[in-house]
C-alpha positions as CSV (number, residue, x, y, z in Angstrom):
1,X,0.0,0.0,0.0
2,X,2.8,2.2,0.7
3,X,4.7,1.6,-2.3
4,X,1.4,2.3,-4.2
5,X,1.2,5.5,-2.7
6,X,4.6,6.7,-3.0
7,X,4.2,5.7,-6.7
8,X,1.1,7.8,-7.6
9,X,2.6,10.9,-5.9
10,X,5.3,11.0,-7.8
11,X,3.6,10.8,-10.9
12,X,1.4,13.1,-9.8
13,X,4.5,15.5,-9.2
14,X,5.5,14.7,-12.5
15,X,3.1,15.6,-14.7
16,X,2.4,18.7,-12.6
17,X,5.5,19.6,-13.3
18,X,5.3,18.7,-16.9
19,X,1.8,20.7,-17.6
20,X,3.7,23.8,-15.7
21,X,6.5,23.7,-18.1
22,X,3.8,22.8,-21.3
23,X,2.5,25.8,-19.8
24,X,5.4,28.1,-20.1
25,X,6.2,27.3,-23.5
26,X,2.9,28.4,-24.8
27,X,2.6,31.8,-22.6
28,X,6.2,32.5,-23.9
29,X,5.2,31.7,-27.7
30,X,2.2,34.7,-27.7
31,X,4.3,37.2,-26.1
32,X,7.7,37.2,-27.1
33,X,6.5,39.0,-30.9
34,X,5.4,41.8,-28.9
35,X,7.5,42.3,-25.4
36,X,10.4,43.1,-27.2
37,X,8.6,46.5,-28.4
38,X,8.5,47.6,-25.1
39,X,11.7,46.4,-23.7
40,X,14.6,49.6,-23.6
41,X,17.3,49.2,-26.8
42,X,20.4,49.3,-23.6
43,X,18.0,46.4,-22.4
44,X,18.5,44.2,-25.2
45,X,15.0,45.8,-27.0
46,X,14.7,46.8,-30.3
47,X,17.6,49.1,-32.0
48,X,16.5,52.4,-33.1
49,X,16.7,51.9,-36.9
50,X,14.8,48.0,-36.7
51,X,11.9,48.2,-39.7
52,X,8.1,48.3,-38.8
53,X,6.6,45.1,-37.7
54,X,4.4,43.6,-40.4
55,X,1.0,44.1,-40.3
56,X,1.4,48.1,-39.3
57,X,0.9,51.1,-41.9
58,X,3.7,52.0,-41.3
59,X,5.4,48.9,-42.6
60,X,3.5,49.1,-45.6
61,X,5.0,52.7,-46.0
62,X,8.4,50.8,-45.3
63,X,8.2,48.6,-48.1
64,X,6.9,51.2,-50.8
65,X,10.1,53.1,-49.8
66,X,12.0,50.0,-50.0
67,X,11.0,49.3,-53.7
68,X,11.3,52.2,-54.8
69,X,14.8,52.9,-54.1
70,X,15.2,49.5,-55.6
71,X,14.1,50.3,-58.9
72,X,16.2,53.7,-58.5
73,X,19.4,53.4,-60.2
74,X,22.2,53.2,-57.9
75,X,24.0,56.5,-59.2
76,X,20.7,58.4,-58.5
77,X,20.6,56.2,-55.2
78,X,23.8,57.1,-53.7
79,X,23.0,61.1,-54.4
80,X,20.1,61.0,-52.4
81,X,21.4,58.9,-49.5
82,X,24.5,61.4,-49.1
83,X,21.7,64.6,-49.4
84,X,20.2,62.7,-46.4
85,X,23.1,62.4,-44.2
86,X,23.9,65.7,-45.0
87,X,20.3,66.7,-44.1
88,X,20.8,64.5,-41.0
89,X,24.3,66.0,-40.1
90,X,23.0,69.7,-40.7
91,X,19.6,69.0,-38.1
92,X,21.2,67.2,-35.4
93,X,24.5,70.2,-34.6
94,X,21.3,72.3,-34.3
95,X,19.7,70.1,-31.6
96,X,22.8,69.3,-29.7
97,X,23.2,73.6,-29.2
């Protein structure tokens, strides 16, 4: 009778602890997409230049963007990336005074 007991508690601790971990995996599945949007970039979050998730408008923005300086040719390309670091260069000495 003893033994019996002993038995059926441990496998009663057992898959306790296996629907706890069954449990994890699935909490862990819906919210790591969307946890890292709120987590700090020092923290490990999202850098400061990642693309729009999917799904947003601005993602669909993104990817107009994205094409069409992929149909640009890259001589045309390169001109306007350097007038927007310039741009870029120009605006930020006028925040840091």
């Amino acid at each position: 009778m003893h033994m019996r007991f002993r038995s059926l508690s441990i496998a009663a601790v057992v898959a306790l602890l296996a629907s706890n971990l069954a449990g994890c995996g699935t909490v862990n599945e819906k919210l790591s997409p969307s946890i890292g949007d709120y987590i700090p970039q020092w923290a490990g979050g999202l850098p400061a230049n990642a693309p729009p998730r999917p799904g947003t408008p601005q993602y669909e923005a993104y990817m107009k963007e994205r094409e069409r300086k992929w149909l640009m040719p890259a001589a045309d390309r390169e001109k306007e990336e350097q007038a927007q670091k310039g741009a870029m260069g120009a605006t930020s000495g006028n925040a840091v005074r």
